[in-house]
C-alpha positions in Angstrom: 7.7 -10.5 23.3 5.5 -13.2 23.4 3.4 -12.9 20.5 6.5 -12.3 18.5 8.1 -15.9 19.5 5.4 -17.1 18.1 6.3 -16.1 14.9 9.8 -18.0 15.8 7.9 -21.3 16.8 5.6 -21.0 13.8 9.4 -20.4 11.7 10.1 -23.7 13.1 7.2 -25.9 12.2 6.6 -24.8 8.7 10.5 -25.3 7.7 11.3 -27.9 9.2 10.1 -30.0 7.0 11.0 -28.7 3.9 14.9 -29.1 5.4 14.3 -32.8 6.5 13.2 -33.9 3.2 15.8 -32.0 1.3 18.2 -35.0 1.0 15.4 -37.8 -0.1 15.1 -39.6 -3.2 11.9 -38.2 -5.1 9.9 -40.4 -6.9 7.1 -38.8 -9.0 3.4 -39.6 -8.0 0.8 -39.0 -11.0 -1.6 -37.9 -8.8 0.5 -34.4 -8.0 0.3 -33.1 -11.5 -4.2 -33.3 -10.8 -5.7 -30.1 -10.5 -6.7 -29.9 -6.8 -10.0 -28.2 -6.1 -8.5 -26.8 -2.7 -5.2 -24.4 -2.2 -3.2 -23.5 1.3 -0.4 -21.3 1.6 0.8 -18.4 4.1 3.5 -16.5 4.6 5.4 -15.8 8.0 8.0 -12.5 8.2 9.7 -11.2 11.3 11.0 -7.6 10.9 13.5 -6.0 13.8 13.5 -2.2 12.8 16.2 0.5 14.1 14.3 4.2 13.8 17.1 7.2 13.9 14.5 10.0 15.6 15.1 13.5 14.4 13.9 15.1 17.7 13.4 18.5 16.8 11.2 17.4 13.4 7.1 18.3 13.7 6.0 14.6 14.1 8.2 13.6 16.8 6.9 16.2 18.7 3.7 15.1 18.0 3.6 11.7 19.0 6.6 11.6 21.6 5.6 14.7 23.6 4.7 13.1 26.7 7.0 10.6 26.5 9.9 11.4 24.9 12.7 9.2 23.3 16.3 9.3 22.7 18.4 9.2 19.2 16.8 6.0 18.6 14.2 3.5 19.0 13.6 -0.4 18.3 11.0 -2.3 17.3 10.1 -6.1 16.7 6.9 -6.8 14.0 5.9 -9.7 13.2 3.1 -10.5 10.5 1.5 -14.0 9.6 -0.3 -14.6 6.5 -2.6 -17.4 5.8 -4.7 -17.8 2.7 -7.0 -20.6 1.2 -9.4 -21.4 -1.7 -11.9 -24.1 -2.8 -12.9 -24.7 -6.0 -16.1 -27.2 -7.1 -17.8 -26.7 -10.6 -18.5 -23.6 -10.8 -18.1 -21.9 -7.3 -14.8 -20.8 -5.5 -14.3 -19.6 -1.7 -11.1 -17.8 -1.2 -9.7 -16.3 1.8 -7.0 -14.4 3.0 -6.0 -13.5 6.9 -3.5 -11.4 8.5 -2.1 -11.2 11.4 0.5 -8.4 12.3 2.2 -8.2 15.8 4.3 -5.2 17.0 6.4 -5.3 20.2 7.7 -1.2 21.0 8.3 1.5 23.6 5.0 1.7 24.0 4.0 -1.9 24.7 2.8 -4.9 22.7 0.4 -5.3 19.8 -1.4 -8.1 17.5 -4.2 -7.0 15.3 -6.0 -10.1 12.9 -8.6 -9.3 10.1 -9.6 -11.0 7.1 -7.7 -8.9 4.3 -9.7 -10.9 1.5 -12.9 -13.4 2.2 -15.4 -14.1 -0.4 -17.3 -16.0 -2.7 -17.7 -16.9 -6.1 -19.5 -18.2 -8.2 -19.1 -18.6 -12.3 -22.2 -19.4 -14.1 -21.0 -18.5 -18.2 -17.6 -18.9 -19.3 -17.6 -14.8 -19.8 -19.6 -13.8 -16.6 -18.4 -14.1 -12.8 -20.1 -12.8 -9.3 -18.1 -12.5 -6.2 -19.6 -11.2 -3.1 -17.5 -10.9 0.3 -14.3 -8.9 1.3 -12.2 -8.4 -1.5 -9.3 -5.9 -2.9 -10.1 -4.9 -6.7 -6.4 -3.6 -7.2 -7.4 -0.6 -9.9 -5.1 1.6 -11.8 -2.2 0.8 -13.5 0.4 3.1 -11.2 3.2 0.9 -9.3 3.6 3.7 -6.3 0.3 5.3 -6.8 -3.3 4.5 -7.8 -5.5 7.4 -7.7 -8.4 5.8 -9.3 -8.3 3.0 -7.4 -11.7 4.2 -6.1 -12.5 1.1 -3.7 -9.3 0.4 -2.8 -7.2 1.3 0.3 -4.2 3.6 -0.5 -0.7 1.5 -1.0 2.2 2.6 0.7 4.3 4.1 -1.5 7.8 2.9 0.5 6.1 -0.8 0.3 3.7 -0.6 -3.0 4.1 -4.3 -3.3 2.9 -4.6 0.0 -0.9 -7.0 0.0 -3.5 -4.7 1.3 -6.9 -5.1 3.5 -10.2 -5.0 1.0 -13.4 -4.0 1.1 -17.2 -6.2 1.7 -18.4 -5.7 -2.0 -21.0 -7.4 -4.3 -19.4 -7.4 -8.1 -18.9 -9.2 -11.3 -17.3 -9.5 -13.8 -18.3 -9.7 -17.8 -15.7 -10.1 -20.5 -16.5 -10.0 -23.8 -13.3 -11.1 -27.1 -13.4 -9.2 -30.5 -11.5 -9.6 -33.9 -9.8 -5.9 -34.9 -8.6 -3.1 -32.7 -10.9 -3.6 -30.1 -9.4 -7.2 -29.0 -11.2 -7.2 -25.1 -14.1 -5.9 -23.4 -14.8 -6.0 -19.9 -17.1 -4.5 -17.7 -17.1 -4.3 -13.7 -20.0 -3.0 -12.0 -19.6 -3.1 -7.8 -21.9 -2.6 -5.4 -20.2 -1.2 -1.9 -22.2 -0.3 1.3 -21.5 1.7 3.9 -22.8 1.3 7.4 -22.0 -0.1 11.1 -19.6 -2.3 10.9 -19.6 -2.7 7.1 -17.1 -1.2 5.4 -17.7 1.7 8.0 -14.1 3.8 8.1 -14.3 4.6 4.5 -16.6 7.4 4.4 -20.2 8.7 5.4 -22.5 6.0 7.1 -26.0 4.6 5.6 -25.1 4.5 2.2 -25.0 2.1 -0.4 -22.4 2.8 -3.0 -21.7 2.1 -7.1 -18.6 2.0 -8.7 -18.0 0.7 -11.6 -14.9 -0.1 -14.5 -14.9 -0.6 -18.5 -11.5 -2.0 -19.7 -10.6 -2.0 -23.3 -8.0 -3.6 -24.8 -7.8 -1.8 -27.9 -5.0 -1.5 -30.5 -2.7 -3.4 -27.7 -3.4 -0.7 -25.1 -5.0 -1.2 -22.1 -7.7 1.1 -21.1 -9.9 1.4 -18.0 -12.8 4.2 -17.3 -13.9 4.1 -13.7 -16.0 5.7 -11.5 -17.8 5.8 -7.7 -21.0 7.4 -6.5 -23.3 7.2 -3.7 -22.9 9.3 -0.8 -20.0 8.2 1.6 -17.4 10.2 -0.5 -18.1 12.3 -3.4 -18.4 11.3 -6.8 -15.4 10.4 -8.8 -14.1 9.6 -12.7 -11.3 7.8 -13.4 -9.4 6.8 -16.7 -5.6 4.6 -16.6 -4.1 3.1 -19.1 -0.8 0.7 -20.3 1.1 0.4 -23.3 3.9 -2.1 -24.3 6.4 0.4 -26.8 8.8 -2.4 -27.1 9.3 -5.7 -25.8 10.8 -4.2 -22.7 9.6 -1.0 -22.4 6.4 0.3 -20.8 4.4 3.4 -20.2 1.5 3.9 -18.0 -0.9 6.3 -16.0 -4.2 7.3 -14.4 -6.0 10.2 -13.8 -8.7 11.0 -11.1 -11.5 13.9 -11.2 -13.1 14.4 -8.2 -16.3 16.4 -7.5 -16.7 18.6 -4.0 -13.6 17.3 -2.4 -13.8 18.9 1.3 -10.3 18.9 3.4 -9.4 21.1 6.7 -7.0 23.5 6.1 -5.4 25.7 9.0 -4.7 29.5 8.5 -1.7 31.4 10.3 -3.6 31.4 13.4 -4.4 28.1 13.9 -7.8 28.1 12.6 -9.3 25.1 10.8 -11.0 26.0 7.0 -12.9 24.0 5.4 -11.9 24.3 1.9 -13.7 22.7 -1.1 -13.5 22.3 -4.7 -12.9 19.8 -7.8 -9.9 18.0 -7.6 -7.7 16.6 -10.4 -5.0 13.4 -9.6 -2.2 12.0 -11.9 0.4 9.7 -12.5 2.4 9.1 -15.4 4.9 6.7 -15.3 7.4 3.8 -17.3 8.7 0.7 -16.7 11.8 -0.5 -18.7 14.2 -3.7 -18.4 17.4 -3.8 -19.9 18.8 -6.6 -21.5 21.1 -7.6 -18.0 17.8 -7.5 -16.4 18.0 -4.1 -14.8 14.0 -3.0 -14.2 13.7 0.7 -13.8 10.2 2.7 -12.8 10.0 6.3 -13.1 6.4 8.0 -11.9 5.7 11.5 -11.6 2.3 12.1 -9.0 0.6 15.1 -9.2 -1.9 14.6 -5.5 -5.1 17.5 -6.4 -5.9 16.4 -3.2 -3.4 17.3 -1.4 -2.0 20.3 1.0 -0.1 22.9 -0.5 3.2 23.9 1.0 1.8 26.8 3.0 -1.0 24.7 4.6 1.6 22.3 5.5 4.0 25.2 7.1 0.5 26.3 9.5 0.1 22.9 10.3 3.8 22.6 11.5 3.4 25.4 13.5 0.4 24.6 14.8 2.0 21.5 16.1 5.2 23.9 17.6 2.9 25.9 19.0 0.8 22.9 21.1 3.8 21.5 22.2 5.4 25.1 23.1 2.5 25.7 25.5 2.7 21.8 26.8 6.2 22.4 28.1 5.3 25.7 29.8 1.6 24.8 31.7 0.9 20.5 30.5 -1.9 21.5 28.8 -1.8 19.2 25.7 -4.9 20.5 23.5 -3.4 21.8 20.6 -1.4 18.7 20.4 -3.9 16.2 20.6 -6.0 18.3 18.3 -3.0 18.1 15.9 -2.6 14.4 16.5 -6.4 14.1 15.3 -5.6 15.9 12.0 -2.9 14.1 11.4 -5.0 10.7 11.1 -6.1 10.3 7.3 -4.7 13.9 6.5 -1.9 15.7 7.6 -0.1 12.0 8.4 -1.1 10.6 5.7 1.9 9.1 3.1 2.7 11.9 0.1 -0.4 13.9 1.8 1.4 17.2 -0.4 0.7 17.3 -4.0 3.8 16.5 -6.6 6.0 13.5 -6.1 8.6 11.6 -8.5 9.0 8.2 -7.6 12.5 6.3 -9.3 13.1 2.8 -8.5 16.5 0.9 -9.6 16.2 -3.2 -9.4 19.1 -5.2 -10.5 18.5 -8.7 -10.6 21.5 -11.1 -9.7 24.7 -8.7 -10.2 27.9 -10.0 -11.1 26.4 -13.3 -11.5 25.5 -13.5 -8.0 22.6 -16.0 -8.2 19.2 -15.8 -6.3 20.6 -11.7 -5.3 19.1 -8.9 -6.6 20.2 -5.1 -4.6 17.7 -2.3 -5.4 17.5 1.6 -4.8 14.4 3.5 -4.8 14.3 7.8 -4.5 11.3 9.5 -3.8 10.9 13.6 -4.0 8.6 15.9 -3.1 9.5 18.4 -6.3 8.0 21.2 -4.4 10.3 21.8 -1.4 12.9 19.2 -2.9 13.0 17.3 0.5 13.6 13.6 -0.4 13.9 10.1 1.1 16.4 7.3 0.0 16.1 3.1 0.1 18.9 1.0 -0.7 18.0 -2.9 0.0 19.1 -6.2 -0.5 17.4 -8.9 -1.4 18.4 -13.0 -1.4 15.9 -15.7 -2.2 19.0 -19.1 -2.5 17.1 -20.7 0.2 14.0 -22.4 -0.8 10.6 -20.5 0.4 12.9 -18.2 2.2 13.4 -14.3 1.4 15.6 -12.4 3.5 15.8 -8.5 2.7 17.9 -5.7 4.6 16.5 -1.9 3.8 17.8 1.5 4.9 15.9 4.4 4.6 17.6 7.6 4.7 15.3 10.7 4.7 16.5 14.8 3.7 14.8 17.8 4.1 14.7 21.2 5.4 12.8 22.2 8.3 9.0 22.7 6.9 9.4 20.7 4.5 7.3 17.7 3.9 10.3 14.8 4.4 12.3 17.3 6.8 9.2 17.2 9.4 9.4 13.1 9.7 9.4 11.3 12.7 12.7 9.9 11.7 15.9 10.9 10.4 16.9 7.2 9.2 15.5 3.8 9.2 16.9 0.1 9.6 15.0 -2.8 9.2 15.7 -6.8 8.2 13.0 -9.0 6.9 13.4 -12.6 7.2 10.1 -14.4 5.8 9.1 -18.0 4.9 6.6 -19.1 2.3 4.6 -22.4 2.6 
C-alpha cells in the first residue's frame, strides 16, 4: 500500500492550496490574462473497486485456477497524470505521463510511460510537423473507432478514458474554400516498427504509412483513411459526422481490412488459422434535449471478431484445461488459453455485434454540479448484457468524485455470462491541478 499513499500525500499537497486561499481577497494582476508560452497540469485519482466473482464463469477459471478466490475481491488503483507544453514562435513540446498503481490479491503494482511526448514545429500558418509519441484520436465513434488505424483500442466501459500513443512522424496541411467544400485537410504519418519502437503493435522491421483526408463538405465531416506497410495488413477507412439539428447528431465509420489472420479453435481444441477480408462498422447519434439530457446510441458490427461458435470451443477449451488441472496439476491447456486470451479471446467486445446506449442527465432536479448516468451495452447475438449506473459531483473546485456499479447478465457461453465478474463497485475520487 505504499505506492498508493502516495497518491494520498500527493492529494494533500496539490489541494491544499487551493483550500487555503479560498477565503482571500483577489485582486486582479494584468499580467494573468498574457498568453504564457509554458502550460502544467496533472490529474491525481484514487479508485477502491469491489469485484463480485462469478466462480463458475470461463475467465475466472482462467486466471484464478491456482489460486482461487472467494465471492469477492478488492482492489486499490491509483493513477497520476502529469502533462506539460512549451510554446516559442513557431515550435511547441508537449508531454503527457502516466503513472497507474494497483495494490491486489496478487501483490503490488506501478507501471509509468509517457502516454504523449513530442514535438512540433509550425512553419506556414496551414502546415504543421510533429514528430514523437503521440495519440491521433481517429474516427468519429464515442464507444468504438474502428478506423482509428494508429490508435490503441478505447475501452468501451471507459471510452473517455486518455489513452497511450504511438512514436510517429506526421503533419498536418489544412487548406479553407468558399462553397460546399468549406475545409480540406490532409494527414500523412509515418509509423515504424521495430525493437523497442512502437514494437507490440504488429510485425517487427517495418516502417509504416497511414494516412487521413478530411472534408468538410456541405457541413459534414468526412475522413478517408488508411494504413500500409507490413506490421499489420493493409486497411481503408471512411467516418463521418453530421449536425441534423442544433442538438441532434449522427455519426459512423467503417473499416475494410485486407488478409485479416485470427486463431480460431475447432471442437477439439485445435487452433485454425483462419483468414479473410474483414468489414467494421459503427453507426451511431448523439442527441441533447432541451433539460440537458445527452443520449448516444451506437450499433458495432466487429468483422473481426469471433463468432459465437468459436467463442463456445474456446470456453470449452478453457473447461477442459482446468478439468484436467484439478485431476493431475498439469496446467497446459490453461496457460495455453491464458495466451489466447491476451489481444484476442480477452480482448473487450472481441465477438462481432454490439449496441452501446448511454443516458447522461446533467444536474437533475436542479441539483447543481450532479449529473447521474446509465450506460447499457449488448452483445445482440446471445443477448448477454452489462449495466452501469454512476454518479457524478464536480461542487468542489478541481475535484470529481464518481461512484459506478457494473452489473453484468448472461447465460453460460455467452460472451458477458463467461466474465470474470458477476458485478462491479468502484469510487473515483480525483483532483485536477
Amino acid at each position: 500500500m505504499k505506492r498508493l499513499l502516495l497518491i494520498s500525500l500527493l492529494f494533500t499537497f496539490w489541494s491544499t492550496p487551493a483550500f487555503a486561499v479560498a477565503g482571500e481577497e483577489y485582486t486582479l494582476d494584468p499580467t494573468e490574462t498574457e498568453k504564457k508560452p509554458y502550460h502544467v497540469g496533472g490529474y491525481i485519482e484514487f479508485k477502491p473497486v469491489l469485484l463480485g466473482l462469478d466462480r463458475d464463469s470461463a475467465f475466472y477459471k482462467l486466471r484464478f485456477f491456482n489460486d482461487p478466490r472467494g465471492q469477492n475481491l478488492l482492489e486499490a488503483n491509483g493513477r497520476i497524470q502529469l502533462e506539460g507544453s512549451y510554446e516559442k514562435n513557431i515550435f511547441r513540446i508537449y508531454a503527457k505521463t502516466n503513472t497507474d498503481l494497483k495494490s491486489s490479491y496478487s501483490g503490488e503494482s506501478e507501471r509509468t510511460t509517457f502516454y504523449e511526448l513530442y514535438g512540433s514545429i509550425k512553419p506556414l500558418a496551414n502546415l504543421r510537423l510533429d514528430v514523437g509519441k503521440k495519440t491521433l484520436k481517429w474516427g468519429k465513434g464515442y464507444a468504438w473507432n474502428p478506423v482509428a488505424f494508429v490508435d490503441r483500442p478505447k475501452d468501451p466501459d471507459d471510452p473517455e478514458q486518455a489513452l497511450e500513443g504511438y512514436i510517429v512522424a506526421t503533419a498536418d496541411y489544412i487548406k479553407s474554400f468558399d462553397g460546399p467544400l468549406t475545409t480540406f485537410s490532409f494527414t500523412p504519418v509515418l509509423f515504424p516498427v521495430y525493437d523497442h519502437v512502437n514494437e507490440a503493435f504488429g510485425n517487427n522491421y517495418k516502417l509504416n504509412a497511414a494516412g487521413r483526408f478530411y472534408f468538410l463538405l456541405y457541413d459534414t465531416d468526412i475522413d478517408l483513411l488508411f494504413m500500409t506497410g507490413g506490421s499489420r495488413t493493409d486497411r481503408y477507412g471512411v467516418d463521418f459526422s453530421r449536425n441534423i439539428s442544433i442538438n441532434f447528431e449522427v455519426h459512423g465509420e467503417l473499416a475494410y481490412v485486407r488478409n485479416f489472420q485470427k486463431n480460431a479453435i475447432d471442437t477439439n481444441g485445435n487452433r485454425n488459422m483462419v483468414e479473410g477480408d474483414a468489414v467494421s462498422y459503427v453507426i451511431g447519434m448523439r442527441h441533447l434535449t432541451t433539460f440537458d439530457l445527452t443520449t448516444i446510441i451506437e450499433y458495432y458490427h466487429n468483422g473481426m471478431g469471433f463468432s459465437g461458435n468459436d467463442m463456445k470451443n474456446y470456453y470449452d477449451y478453457i473447461s477442459r484445461g482446468y478439468n484436467t488441472y484439478q485431476t493431475t496439476g498439469n496446467a497446459t491447456i490453461l496457460n495455453n488459453a491464458l495466451q489466447m486470451s491476451e489481444g484476442s479471446y480477452g480482448r473487450a467486445n472481441s465477438m462481432t455485434n454490439y449496441l452501446y446506449v448511454r443516458f447522461s442527465q446533467k444536474e437533475p432536479f436542479d441539483i447543481v454540479y450532479f449529473t447521474p448516468a446509465l450506460t447499457w451495452m449488448m452483445n445482440t447475438d446471445d443477448q448477454s448484457w452489462s449495466l452501469t449506473p454512476e454518479l457524478l459531483y464536480t461542487g468542489i473546485t478541481n475535484w470529481e468524485f464518481r461512484i459506478r456499479t457494473g452489473i453484468i447478465v448472461g447465460a453460460r457461453n455467452s460472451d458477458f455470462g463467461e466474465k470474470q465478474n458477476d458485478y462491479r463497485i468502484e469510487l473515483r475520487v480525483g483532483y485536477y491541478f
